[in-house]
N, C-alpha and C positions, 0 to 999 in steps of 0.2 A: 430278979428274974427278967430276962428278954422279952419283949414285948411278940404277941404271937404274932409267925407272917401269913399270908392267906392259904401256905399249905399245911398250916397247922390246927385252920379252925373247922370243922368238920360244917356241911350244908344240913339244913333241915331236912333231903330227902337222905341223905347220908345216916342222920342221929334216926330216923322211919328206919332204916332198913338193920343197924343195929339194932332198936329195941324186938325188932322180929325173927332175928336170930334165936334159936333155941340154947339155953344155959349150956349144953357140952361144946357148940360150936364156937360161943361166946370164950368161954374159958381157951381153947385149943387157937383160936385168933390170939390170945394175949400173952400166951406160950408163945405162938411165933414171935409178936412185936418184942418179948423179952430178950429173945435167941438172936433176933437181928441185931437188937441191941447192943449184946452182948460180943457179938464177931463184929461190928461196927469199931467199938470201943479195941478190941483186939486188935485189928486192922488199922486205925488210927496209933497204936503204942508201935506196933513192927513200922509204917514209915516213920514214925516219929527216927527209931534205932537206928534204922537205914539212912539217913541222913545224918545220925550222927560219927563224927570219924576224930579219932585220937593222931596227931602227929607233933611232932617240935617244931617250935617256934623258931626261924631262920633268922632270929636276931640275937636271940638271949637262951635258947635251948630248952626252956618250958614248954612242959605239956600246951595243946590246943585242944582244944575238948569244944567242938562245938560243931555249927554246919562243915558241910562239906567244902565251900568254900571259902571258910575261916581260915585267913592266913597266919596274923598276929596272936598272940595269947593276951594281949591287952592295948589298951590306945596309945600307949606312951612306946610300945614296942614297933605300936604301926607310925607314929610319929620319926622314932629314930630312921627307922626306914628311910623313911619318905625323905628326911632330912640327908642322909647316906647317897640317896640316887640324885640329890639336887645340888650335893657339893658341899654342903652348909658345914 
């Protein structure tokens, strides 16, 4: 587990003002923090997708399955390349 950073650790008058909360508003606060959670994590999968893009590889014709600016489908295809434009 990551070690907590300073906006993770609540202040003493912060943990005062939670325990003074009444039981429905306490409950209805952890309903939020769950729902942000939860469209966070949603949010984080949709750019994950959106960065990903499917085309062929301009050396050997395999799938590229990876970022956006993934040229090669592996090192040895980005190798021939590189080899290809230097003459070798």
């Amino acid at each position: 587990m990551p070690a907590a950073s300073g906006a993770d650790v609540l202040t003493a008058d912060e943990i005062d003002l939670l325990k003074a909360l009444p039981e429905e508003s306490m409950i209805d606060l952890l309903e939020r923090v769950a729902t942000a959670a939860t469209e966070l994590e949603s949010l984080r999968r949709q750019l994950a997708t959106r960065w990903m893009v499917v085309h062929p590889c301009p050396v050997c014709g395999a799938e590229v399955i990876g970022r956006a600016d993934k040229i090669y489908c592996r090192p040895r295809c980005r190798q021939l390349a590189y080899m290809e434009r230097r003459g070798n």
